[in-house]
C-alpha positions as CSV (number, residue, x, y, z in Angstrom):
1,X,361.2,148.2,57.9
2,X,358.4,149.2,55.8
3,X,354.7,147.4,56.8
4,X,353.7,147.7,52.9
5,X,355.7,145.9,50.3
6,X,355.8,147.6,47.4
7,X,358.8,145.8,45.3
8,X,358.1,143.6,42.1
9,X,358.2,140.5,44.0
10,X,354.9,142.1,46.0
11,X,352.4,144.3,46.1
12,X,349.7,144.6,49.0
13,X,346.5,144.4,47.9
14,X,344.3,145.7,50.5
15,X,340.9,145.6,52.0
16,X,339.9,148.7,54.1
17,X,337.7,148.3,57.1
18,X,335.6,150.5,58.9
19,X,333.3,149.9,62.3
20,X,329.9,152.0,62.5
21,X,328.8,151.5,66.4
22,X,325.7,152.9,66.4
23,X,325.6,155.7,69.2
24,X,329.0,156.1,69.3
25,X,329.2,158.8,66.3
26,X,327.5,159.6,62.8
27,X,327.8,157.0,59.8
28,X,329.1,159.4,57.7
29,X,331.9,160.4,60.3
30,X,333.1,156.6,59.8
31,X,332.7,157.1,56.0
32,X,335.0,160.0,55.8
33,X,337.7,159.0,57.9
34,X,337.5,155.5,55.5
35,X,337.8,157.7,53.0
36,X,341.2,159.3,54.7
37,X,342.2,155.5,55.3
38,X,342.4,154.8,51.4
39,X,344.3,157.7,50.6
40,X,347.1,156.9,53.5
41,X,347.0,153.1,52.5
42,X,347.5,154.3,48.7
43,X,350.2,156.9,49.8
44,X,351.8,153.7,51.4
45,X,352.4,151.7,48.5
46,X,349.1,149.6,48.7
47,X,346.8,148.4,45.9
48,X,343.4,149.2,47.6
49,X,340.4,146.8,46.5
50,X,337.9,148.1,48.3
51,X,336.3,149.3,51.7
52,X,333.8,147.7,53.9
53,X,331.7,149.7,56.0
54,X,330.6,147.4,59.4
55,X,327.5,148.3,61.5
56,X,327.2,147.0,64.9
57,X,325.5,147.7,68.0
58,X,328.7,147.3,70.2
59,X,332.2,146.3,70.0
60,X,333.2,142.6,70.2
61,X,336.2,142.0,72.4
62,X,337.1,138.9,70.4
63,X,337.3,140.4,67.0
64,X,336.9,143.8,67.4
65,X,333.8,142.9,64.5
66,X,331.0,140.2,65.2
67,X,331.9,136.3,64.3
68,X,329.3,136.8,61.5
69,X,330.7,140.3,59.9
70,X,334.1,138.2,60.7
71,X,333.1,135.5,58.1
72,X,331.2,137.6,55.3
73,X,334.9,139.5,55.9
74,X,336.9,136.5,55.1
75,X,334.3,135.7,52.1
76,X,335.5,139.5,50.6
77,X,339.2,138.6,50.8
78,X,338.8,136.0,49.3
79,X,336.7,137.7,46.3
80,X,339.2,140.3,46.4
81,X,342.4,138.3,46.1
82,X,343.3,140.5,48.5
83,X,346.3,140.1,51.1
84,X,346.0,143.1,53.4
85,X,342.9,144.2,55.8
86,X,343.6,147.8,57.1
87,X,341.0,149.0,60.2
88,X,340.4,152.3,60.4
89,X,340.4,151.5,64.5
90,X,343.0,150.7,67.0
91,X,343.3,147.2,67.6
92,X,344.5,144.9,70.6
93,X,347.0,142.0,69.9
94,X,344.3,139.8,70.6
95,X,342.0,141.4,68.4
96,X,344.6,141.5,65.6
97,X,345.7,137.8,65.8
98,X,342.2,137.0,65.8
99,X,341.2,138.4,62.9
100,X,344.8,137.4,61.1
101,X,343.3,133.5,61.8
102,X,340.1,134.2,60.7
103,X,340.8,136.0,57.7
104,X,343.4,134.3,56.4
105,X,345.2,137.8,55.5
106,X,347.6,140.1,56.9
107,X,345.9,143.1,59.2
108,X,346.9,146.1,60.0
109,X,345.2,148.6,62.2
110,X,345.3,152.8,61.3
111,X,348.3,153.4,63.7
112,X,350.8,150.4,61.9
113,X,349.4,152.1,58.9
114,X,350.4,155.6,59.5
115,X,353.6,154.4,61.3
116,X,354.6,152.8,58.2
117,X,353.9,156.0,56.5
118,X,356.5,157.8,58.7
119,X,358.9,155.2,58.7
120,X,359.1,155.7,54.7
121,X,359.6,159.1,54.8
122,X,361.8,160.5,57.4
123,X,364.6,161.7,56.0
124,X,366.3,163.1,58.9
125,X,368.4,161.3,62.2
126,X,365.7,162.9,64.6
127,X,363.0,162.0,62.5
128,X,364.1,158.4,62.2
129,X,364.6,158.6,66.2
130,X,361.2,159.2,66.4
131,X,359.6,157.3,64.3
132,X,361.4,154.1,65.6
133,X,360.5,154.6,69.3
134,X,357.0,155.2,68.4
135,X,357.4,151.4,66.5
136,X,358.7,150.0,69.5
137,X,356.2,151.5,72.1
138,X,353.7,150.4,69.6
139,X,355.4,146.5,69.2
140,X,356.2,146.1,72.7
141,X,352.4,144.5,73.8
142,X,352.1,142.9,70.5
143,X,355.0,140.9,70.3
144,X,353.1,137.2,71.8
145,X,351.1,137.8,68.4
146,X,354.4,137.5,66.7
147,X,355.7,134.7,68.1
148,X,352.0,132.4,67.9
149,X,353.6,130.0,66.0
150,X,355.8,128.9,68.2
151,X,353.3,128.7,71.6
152,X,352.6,125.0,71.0
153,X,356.2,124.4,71.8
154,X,355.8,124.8,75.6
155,X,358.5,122.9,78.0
156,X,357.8,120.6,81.1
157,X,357.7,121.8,84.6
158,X,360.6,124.3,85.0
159,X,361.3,124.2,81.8
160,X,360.1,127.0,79.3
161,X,359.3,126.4,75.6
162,X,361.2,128.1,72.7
163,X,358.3,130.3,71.7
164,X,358.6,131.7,75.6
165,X,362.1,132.0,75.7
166,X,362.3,134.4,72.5
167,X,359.4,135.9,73.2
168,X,360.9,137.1,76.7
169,X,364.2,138.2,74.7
170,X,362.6,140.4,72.2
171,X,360.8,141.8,74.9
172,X,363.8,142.8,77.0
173,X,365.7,143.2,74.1
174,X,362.7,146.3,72.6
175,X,362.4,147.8,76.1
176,X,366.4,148.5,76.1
177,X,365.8,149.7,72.3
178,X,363.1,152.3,74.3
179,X,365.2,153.3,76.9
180,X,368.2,153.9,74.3
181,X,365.8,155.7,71.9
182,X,364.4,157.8,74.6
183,X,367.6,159.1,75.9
184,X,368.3,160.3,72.5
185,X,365.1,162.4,72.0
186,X,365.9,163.8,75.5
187,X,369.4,165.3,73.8
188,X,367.2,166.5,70.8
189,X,364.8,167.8,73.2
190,X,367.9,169.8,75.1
191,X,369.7,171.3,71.9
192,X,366.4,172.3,70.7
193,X,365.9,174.1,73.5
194,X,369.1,175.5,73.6
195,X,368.6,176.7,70.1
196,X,365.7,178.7,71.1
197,X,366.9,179.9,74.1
198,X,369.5,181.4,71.5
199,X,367.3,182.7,69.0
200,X,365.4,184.3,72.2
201,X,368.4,186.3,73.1
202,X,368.9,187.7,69.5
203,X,365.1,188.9,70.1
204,X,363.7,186.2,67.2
205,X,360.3,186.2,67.3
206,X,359.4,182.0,67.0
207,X,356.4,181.1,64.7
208,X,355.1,177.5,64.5
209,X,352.7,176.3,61.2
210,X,350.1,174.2,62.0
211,X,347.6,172.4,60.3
212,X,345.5,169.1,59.4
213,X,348.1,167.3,57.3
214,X,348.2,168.1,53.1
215,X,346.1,171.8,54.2
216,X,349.5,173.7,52.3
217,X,351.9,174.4,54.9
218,X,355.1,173.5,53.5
219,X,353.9,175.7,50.1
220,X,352.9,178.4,52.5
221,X,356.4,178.5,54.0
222,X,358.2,178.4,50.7
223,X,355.6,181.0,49.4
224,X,356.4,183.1,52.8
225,X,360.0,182.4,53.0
226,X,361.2,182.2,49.3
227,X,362.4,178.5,49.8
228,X,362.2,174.8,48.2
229,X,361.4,173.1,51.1
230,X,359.7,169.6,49.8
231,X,356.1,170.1,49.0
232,X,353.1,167.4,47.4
233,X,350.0,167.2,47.4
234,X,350.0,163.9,49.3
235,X,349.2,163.1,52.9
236,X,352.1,163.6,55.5
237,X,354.5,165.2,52.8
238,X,356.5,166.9,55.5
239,X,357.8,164.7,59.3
240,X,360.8,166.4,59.7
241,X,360.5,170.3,61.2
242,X,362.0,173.0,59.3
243,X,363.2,176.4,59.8
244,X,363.3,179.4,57.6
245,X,363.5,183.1,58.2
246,X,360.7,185.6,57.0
247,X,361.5,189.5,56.9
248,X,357.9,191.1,58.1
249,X,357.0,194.5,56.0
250,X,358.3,196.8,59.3
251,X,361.8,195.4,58.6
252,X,361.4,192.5,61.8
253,X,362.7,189.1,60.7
254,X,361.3,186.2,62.3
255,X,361.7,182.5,62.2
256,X,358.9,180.1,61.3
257,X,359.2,176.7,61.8
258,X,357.3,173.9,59.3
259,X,355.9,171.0,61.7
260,X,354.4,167.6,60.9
261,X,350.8,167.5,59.6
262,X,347.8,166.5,62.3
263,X,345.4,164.2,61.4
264,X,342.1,162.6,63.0
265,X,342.4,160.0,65.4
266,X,346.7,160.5,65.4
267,X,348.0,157.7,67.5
268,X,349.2,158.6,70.7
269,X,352.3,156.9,70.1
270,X,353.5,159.4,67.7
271,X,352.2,162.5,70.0
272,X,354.7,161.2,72.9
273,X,357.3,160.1,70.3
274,X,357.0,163.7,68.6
275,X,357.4,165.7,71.7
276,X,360.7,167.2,70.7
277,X,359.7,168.2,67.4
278,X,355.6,169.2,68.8
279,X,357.6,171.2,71.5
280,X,358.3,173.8,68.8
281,X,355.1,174.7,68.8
282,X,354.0,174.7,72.3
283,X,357.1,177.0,72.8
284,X,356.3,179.6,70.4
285,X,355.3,183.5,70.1
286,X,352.8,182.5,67.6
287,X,350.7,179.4,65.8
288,X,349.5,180.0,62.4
289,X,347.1,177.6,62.0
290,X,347.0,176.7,58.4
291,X,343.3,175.4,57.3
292,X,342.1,173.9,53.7
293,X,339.4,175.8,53.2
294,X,338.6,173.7,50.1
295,X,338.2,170.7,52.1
296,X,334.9,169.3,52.3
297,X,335.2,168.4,56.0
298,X,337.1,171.9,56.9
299,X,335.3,171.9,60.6
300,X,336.1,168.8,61.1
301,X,339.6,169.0,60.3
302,X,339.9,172.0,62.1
303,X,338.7,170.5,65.7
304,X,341.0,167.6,65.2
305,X,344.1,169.8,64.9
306,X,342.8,171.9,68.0
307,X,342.8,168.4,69.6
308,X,346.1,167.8,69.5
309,X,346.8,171.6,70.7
310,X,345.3,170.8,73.7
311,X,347.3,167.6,73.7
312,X,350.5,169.4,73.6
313,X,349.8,171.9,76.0
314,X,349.4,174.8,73.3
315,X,345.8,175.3,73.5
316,X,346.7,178.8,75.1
317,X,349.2,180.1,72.4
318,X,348.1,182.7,70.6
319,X,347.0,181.1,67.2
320,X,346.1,183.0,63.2
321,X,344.4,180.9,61.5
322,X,345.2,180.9,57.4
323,X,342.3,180.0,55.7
324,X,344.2,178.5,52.5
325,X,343.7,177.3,49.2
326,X,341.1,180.3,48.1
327,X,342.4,180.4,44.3
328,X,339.4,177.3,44.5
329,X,335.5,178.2,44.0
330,X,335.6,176.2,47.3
331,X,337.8,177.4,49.3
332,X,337.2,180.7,48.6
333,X,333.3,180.4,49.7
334,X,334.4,178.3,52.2
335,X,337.0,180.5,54.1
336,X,334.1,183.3,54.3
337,X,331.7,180.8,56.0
338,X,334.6,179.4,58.5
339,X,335.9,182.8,59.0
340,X,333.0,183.8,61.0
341,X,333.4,181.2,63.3
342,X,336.9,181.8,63.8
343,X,339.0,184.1,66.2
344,X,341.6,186.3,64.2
345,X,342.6,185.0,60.6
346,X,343.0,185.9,57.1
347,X,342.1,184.1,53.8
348,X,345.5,182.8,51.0
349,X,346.5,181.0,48.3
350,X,349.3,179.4,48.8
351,X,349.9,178.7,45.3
352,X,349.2,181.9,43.5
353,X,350.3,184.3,46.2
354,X,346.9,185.9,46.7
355,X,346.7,188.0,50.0
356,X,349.9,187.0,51.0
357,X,351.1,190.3,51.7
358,X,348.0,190.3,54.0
359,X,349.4,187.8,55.9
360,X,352.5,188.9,56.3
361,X,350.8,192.3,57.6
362,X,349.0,190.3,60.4
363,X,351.9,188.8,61.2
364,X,353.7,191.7,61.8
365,X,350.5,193.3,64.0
366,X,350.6,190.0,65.9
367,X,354.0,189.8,67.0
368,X,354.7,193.6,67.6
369,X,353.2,192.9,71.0
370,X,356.1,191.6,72.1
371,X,358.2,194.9,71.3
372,X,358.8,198.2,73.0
373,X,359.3,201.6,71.0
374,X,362.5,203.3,73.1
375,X,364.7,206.6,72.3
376,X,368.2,205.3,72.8
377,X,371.3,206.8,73.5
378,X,374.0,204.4,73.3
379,X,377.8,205.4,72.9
380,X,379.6,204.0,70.2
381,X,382.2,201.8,72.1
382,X,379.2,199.6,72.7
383,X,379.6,198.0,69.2
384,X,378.3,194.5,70.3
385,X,374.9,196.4,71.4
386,X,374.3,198.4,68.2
387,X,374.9,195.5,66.4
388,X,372.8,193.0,68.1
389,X,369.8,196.0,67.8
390,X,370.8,196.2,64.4
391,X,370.3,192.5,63.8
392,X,367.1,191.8,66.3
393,X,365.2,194.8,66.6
394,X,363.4,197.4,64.4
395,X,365.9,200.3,64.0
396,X,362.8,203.2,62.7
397,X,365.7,206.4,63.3
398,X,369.2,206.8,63.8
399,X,371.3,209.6,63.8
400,X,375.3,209.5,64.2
401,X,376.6,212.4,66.7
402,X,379.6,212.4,68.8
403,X,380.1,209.7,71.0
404,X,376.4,208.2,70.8
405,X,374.2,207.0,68.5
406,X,370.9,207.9,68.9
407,X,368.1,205.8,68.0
408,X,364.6,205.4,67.3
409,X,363.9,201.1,67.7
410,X,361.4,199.0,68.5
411,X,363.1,196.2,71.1
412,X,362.3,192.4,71.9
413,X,361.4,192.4,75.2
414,X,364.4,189.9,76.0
415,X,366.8,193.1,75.3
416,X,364.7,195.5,77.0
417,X,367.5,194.8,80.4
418,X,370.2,195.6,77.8
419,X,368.8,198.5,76.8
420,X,367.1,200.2,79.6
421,X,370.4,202.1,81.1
422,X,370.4,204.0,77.8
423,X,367.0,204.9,77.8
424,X,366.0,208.7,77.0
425,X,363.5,210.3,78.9
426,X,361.4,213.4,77.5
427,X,363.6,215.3,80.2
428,X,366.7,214.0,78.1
């Protein structure tokens, strides 16, 4: 169920909230991720009225925010006629029911908000999976926070209150919903693997897009691929992974596989939850790592998504990075200052095609590592060979004589056992 109403009867109108500890990190690190907050919140169906900007020495266990910024808080709300309060933090149950009392509002932390996000817009049965286990894991602790109103009701000696009795069944009843959930994603997780173990036999060479979410990779695939695959210009456009094929220029087709968007400070909730789908990445040949160049925080966004690399286990992959969005003044000044601070990449537009015949030649100079040039001799009653070369490797020469068929090809290492007994030598 969606967080954000956004029927007739309802819209949220919505306070955003963000904490400044001094120390902790720059003011106008807080500003710009506030800044990220609005767009989610708007992207969710909220009305937003405005953001607040709270600077404290430390953080208050109570209330995450001072008593005092608590009040002027509640003042705002008030001003505001709003009925929402989004932090751009993670809060504790206490901290949220506390503030939900003292601001006489709904509040939401940046994780509900970005659940709610995903929640609206998976599409798919394992996206949905997802998505609701991260929920629950999320819930689980907060669930006394639900239930407040009946806590009064408490029982004698030996005798529990209603609000402790249904508390105690929602909770047993959400970890059973995990467990379920879980089980699930572990299928997911095994027929995903089993699908690449299968694409690794035909020699496919795996590609995973990533990026900081709205940077252009769902247009880069359709640009790459010649596909419709959903694309807007909106924050987590794409949850659910996609697959397309992409011929490279020296005739080797590989697969490339559109993941969900990253984002700074991405609850860990949706990292574990996600593990089927982020797997996709950690197993691949190759990461293009897809960057708005035009983005006035393009560093930034670029160490959060290696972040969650190194969450994943993919910090070791090797990674292109495609420094998008150059048909922009911007971006293209941009992606020649980045680009120097960068390991191997190349500079696109997504949108108007520019250089991406570029990329498609690094891609094919990236992956050919994984390929071995062989003379082949290999007689014709081995149809099921010749055709599997024909489909996974790089055929450069062949020539018909006899029994054999002789040919020049570059093979996927997987096939290099199926192919070595008709090896030709120079003796040959």
């Amino acid at each position: 169920m969606s967080l954000i109403e956004t029927n007739s009867k309802q819209v949220e109108r919505a306070l955003l909230v963000g904490v400044w500890v001094r120390g902790q990190n720059e003011e106008w690190e807080v500003r710009d991720t506030l800044d990220e907050l609005s767009m989610l919140a708007a992207g969710a169906g909220a009305e937003v009225r405005g953001q607040i900007l709270c600077k404290q020495s430390k953080i208050h266990a109570g209330h995450y925010i001072g008593k005092g910024k608590a009040e002027e808080l509640a003042c705002r709300v008030l001003e505001e006629d709003a009925n929402l309060v989004i932090f751009d933090e993670d809060l504790t149950p206490a901290q949220g029911r506390n503030l939900e009392n003292a601001l006489g509002a709904r509040v939401l932390d940046r994780t509900q908000l970005i659940l709610d996000i995903f929640a609206q817009r998976a599409q798919t049965r394992e996206g949905c999976l997802q998505i609701e286990l991260a929920q629950h894991l999320y819930l689980l602790p907060r669930l006394r926070r639900m239930w407040t109103h009946l806590e009064r009701q408490q029982g004698g000696i030996g005798l529990k209150g209603p609000g402790e009795t249904q508390l105690e069944m929602d909770r047993r009843r959400i970890q059973q919903l995990i467990r379920t959930l879980s089980k699930e994603l572990d299928q997911v997780r095994t027929r995903r693997a089993e699908q690449r173990r299968g694409r690794r036999r035909h020699g496919w060479a795996l590609v995973s897009l990533v990026g900081y979410t709205n940077a252009g990779k769902s247009t880069l695939l359709n640009r790459l691929a010649g596909s419709d695959i959903y694309a807007e210009d909106q924050l987590f456009a794409t949850l659910d992974p996609t697959t397309r094929q992409v011929e490279l220029p020296n005739r080797e087709p590989c697969l490339i596989t559109d993941t969900v968007g990253f984002i700074r400070k991405l609850p860990h909730h949706l990292v574990e939850s996600f593990k089927a789908t982020l797997e996709e990445v950690a197993e691949a040949d190759l990461v293009l790592h897809v960057i708005d160049a035009s983005h006035s925080k393009v560093e930034q966004q670029i160490d959060a998504v290696n972040v969650v690399l190194q969450e994943i286990g993919a910090e070791e992959k090797p990674v292109l990075c495609v420094l998008n969005k150059i048909d922009t003044e911007e971006g293209a000044r941009a992606a020649k200052r980045v680009a120097r601070t960068l390991g191997r990449s190349i500079a696109v537009s997504a949108i108007t095609g520019e250089n991406i015949d570029g990329l498609l030649d690094e891609l094919s100079d990236c992956l050919k590592g994984d390929k071995e040039l062989m003379t082949l001799s290999i007689p014709l009653s081995e149809g099921r060979l010749l055709a599997l070369l024909q489909n996974s490797a790089t055929v450069l020469e062949e020539k018909y004589e006899g029994p054999n068929a002789e040919l020049l090809v570059r093979v996927p290492l997987s096939l290099l056992p199926r192919c070595e007994p008709y090896r030709l030598t120079i003796d040959d």
